[in-house]
Structures are given as C-alpha cells and as structure tokens.
N, C-alpha and C positions, 0 to 999 in steps of 0.2 A: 504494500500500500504506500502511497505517496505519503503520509503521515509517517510510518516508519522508517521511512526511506530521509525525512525531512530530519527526525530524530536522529538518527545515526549522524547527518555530517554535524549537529550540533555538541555531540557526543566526542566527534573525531577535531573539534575545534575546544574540547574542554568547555565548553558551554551545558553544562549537562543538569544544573539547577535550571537554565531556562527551558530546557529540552521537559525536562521536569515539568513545569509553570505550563508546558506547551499540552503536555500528552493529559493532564491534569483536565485544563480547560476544555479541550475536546472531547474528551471523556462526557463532562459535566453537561455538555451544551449539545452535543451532536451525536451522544452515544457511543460513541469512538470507543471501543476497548483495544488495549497494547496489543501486542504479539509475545509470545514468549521472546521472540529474540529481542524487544524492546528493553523489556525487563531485564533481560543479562544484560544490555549494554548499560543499564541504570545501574544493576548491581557493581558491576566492575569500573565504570567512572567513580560511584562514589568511594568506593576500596581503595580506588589509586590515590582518592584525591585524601585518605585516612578519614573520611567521615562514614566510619561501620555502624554507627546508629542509623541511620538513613537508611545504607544500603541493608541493613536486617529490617526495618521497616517493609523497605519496598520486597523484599523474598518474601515474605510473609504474605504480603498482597501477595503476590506473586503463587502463590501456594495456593492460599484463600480462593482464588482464579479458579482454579485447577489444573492448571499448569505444573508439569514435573520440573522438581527443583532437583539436575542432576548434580556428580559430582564434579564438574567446573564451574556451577556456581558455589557449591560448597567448599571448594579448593581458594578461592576468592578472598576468604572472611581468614587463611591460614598466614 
C-alpha cells in the first residue's frame, strides 16, 4: 500500500515518530490498519533510536492485531 510504502522512507530518513503521528492519524480517520511489516519497521526504529518503551508498546499492539510477533522482532529488544 502507498501508506506503507510512504512509512518506510520516513522510517529510512529516521523520521519515524512522525511516520508514527502518520500511521496513527490514518488509522483514526480512514480506517487505515498497518501491515505487519509496518510495525517491524516501528519496532526496530524505535530500538535503534534506544527508546524500548515505545517500541514494546507498539509489539504489543502489534500482537493485540494478531499479527505474529516473530523472533527478529524479539531479537530487536536484545
């Protein structure tokens, strides 16, 4: 999707709270749900950037989804 596709270069510019603020709103307004691979990239931005409260927030959503949370997300939080 052009949404996730938009996420990702926000992701790959370190811009990844507003990638955040993005998938959020869309979500909220348009029905928009992520992709799993959205969600990895949120997981692993915020890991690099050392804010793991966030990114165990968002896995948790991520779970809650029903999305399998495998072991390269779990490798992530190591």
């Amino acid at each position: 999707m052009v949404i996730d596709e938009v996420f990702k270069v926000l992701c790959e510019k370190k811009r990844v709270g507003e990638g955040l603020r993005m998938l959020r709103k869309v979500t909220r307004i348009e029905g928009f749900e992520a992709s799993q691979r959205s969600y990895e990239l949120m997981i692993q931005e915020f890991c690099e950037k050392g804010e793991m409260e966030t990114a165990m927030k968002i896995q948790a959503e991520m779970a809650g989804k029903g999305f399998v949370v495998n072991s390269k997300v779990y490798g992530l939080f190591c």
